[in-house]
N, C-alpha and C positions, 0 to 999 in steps of 0.2 A: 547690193550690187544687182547687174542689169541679170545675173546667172544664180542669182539667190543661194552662194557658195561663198562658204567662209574657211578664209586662208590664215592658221595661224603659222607665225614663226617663232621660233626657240632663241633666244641671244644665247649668242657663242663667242666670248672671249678671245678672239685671235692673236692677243699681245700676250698672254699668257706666257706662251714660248717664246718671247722676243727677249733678247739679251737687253736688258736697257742697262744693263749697270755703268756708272758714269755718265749719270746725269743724261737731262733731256727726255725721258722718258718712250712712250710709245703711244703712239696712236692708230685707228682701226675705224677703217668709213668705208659703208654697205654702200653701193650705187645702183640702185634695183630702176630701171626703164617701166616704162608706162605703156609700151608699144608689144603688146601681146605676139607671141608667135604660134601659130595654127599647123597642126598636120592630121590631115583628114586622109583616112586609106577607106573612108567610104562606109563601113558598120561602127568604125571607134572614129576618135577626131581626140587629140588630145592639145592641151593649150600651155603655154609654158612662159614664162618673162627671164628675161636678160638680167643677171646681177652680175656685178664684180665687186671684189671684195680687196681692199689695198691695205697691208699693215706698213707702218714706220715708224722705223726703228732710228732716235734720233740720240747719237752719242755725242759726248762731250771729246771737242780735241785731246790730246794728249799734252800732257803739259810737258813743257821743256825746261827742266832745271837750267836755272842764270849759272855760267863761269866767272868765280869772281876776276875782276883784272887783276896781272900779276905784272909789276914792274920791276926789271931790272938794275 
């Protein structure tokens, strides 16, 4: 990199606490931007990037027990 600074990240699990039970499962997508943001107070400057992070939580309908027909 142009700042000779190496960034790691930890993988963190965020379905973990998702209720999936009843099918469908869970999914978990990092959206980290490329577009740097700078604040400089003049002796420090610090630089930061934009993530959001989205879990879903994808459940199965509820099933509806059928009434059998009843005829008179």
């Amino acid at each position: 990199s142009f700042l000779q600074v190496n960034v790691t990240q930890v993988h963190v699990d965020e379905c973990v606490d998702a209720d999936c039970r009843g099918g469908g499962g869970c999914t978990s997508h990092l959206s980290v931007t490329d577009k740097p943001a700078v604040v400089d107070s003049g002796s420090m400057a610090l630089l930061s990037a934009a993530a959001q992070h989205v879990n879903t939580s994808t459940r199965a309908a509820p099933s509806i027990p059928e009434t059998p027909a009843t005829t008179e």
